[in-house]
MIVEX-684458 format. One record per residue: z, x, y of N, C-alpha, C in turn. Coordinates in steps of 0.05 Angstrom, whole numbers, plus 5000, padded with zeros to 4 digits. Example, Ala and Ser with C-alpha at 12.3 -4.5 7.8 and 13.67 -1.06 7.14 Angstrom:
515652644886515652464910515652644934514252574955514352734979515752585001
END
This chain:
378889155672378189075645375489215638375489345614373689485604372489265579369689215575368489015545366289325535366289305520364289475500361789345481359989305486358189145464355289305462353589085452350789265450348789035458347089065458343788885460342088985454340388895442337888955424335588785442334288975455330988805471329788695449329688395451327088235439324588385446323588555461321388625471320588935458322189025459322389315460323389365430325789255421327489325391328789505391329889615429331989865429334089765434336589785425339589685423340589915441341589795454342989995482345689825470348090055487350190085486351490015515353189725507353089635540355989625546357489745568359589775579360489595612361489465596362189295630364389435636364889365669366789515680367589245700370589105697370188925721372389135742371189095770371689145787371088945811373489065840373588885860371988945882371589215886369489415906367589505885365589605900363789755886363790035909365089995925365890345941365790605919368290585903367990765880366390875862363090675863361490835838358690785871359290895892356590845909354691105899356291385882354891475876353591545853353491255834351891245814348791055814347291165808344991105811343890815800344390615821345590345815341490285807340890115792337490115791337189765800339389575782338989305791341589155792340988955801343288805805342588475792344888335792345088025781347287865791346387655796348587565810349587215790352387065796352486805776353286745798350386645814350386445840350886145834353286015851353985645845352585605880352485365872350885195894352384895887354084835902356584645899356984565865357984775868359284805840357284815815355984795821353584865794352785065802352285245766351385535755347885495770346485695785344585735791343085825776340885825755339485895743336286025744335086245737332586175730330786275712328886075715327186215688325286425697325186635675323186805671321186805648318486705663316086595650315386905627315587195635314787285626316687455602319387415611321587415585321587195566320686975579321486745565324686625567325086655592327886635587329486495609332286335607333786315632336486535637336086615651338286815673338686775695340986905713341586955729339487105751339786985770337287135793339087415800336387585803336887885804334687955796335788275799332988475804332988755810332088805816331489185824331689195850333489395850333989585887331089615890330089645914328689755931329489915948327090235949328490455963329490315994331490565993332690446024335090146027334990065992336889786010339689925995342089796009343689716000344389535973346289585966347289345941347389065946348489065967348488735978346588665993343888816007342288746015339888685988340088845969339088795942338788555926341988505926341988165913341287895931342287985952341987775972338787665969337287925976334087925971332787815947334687895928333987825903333587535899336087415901337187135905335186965922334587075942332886895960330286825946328887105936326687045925326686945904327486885892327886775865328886465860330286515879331286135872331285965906330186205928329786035951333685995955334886055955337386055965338186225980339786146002341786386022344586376013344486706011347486706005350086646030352286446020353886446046356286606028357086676008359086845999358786985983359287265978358487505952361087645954361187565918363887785916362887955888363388235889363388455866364388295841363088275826364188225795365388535772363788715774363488915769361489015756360889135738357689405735358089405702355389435693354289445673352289735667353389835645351590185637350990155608348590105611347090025586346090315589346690435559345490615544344390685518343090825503340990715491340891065475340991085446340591345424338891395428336491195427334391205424332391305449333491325469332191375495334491585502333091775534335391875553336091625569335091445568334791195597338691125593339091115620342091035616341790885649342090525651341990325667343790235686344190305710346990185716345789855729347289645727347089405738348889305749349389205774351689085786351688825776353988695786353888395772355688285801355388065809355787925831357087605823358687565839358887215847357787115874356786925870355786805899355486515896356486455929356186125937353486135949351386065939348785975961348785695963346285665985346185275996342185445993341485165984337985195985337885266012335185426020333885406044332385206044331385096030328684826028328084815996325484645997325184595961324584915950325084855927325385135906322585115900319985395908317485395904318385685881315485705871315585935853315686165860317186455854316386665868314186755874315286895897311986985909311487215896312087385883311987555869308987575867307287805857305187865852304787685825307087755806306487675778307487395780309787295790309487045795311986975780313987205775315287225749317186985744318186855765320286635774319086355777319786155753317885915753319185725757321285705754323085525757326085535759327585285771330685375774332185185761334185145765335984965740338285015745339884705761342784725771344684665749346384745732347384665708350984715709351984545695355484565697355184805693357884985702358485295686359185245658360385085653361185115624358285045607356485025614354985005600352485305593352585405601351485605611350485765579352485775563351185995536348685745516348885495538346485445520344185605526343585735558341485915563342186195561343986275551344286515552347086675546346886835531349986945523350387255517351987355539351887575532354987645522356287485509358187425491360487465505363487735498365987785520365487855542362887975542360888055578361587775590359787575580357987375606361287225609362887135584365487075587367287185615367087425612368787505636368087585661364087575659363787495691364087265700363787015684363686695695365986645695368186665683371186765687371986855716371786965720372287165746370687015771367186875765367386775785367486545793368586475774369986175775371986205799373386365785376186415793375686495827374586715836373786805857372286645884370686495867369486245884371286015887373285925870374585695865373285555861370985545844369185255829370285125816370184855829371484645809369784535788370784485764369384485737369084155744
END
């Protein structure tokens, strides 16, 4: 399944051109220059959430590769720091290529499902900036009250519904 849309940065005012791709491996694009990843982590059956103090915003935990890791060492990492969770299951959702007229910048982003269980209470990231302030366990169907990235976010929470077997 191919979705086609756009997004416009509240921050910036550049409208990139965003292409989802769902897929079951990510073997096939190892050699595109993956920059971040996201994952729609449940934690017995509730959507994992968090806020970003300096977007202003709730999303999905994720983040930027670091040289040297892997994709799944990436989100995993991601995930931990962000919402203090260990992942016990990750499955490929498929990839996102946000591109942009207005720039050369062209984004690849993975997109993930995952079962985590807390490691202990949820503290703020440790981050330098501190960027992760809070978390928020919420039904899936509720989810475009924080956030909507319209036939996109539809057909990743779709899929990892389906993939996790979350019961609604």
């Amino acid at each position: 399944m191919i979705i086609n849309g756009s997004y416009t940065s509240i921050r910036t005012g550049i409208t990139w051109h965003v292409r989802y791709e769902e897929i079951d491996s990510f073997d096939s694009i190892l050699h595109v220059p993956i920059g971040a990843a996201g994952a729609f982590c449940f934690s017995d059956n509730k959507l994992v959430l968090v806020y970003a103090k300096k977007r202003d915003s709730w999303e999905i935990p994720g983040g930027g590769r670091e040289e040297g890791e892997s994709f799944d060492e990436c989100i995993v990492r991601e995930i931990k720091e962000e919402s203090n969770m260990k992942v016990l299951e990750l499955i490929p959702l498929g990839y996102e290529i946000y591109t942009s007229h207005k720039t050369d910048e062209i984004n690849y982003i993975l997109r993930y499902a995952a079962r985590v269980e807390p490691y202990g209470d949820f503290t703020a990231d440790g981050a330098v900036d501190g960027e992760i302030t809070e978390i928020k366990l919420i039904n899936p169907e509720e989810y475009k009250q924080y956030f909507d990235w319209q036939e996109r976010s539809d057909a990743m929470m779709n899929k990892a519904i389906k993939v996790l077997q979350i019961q609604n």
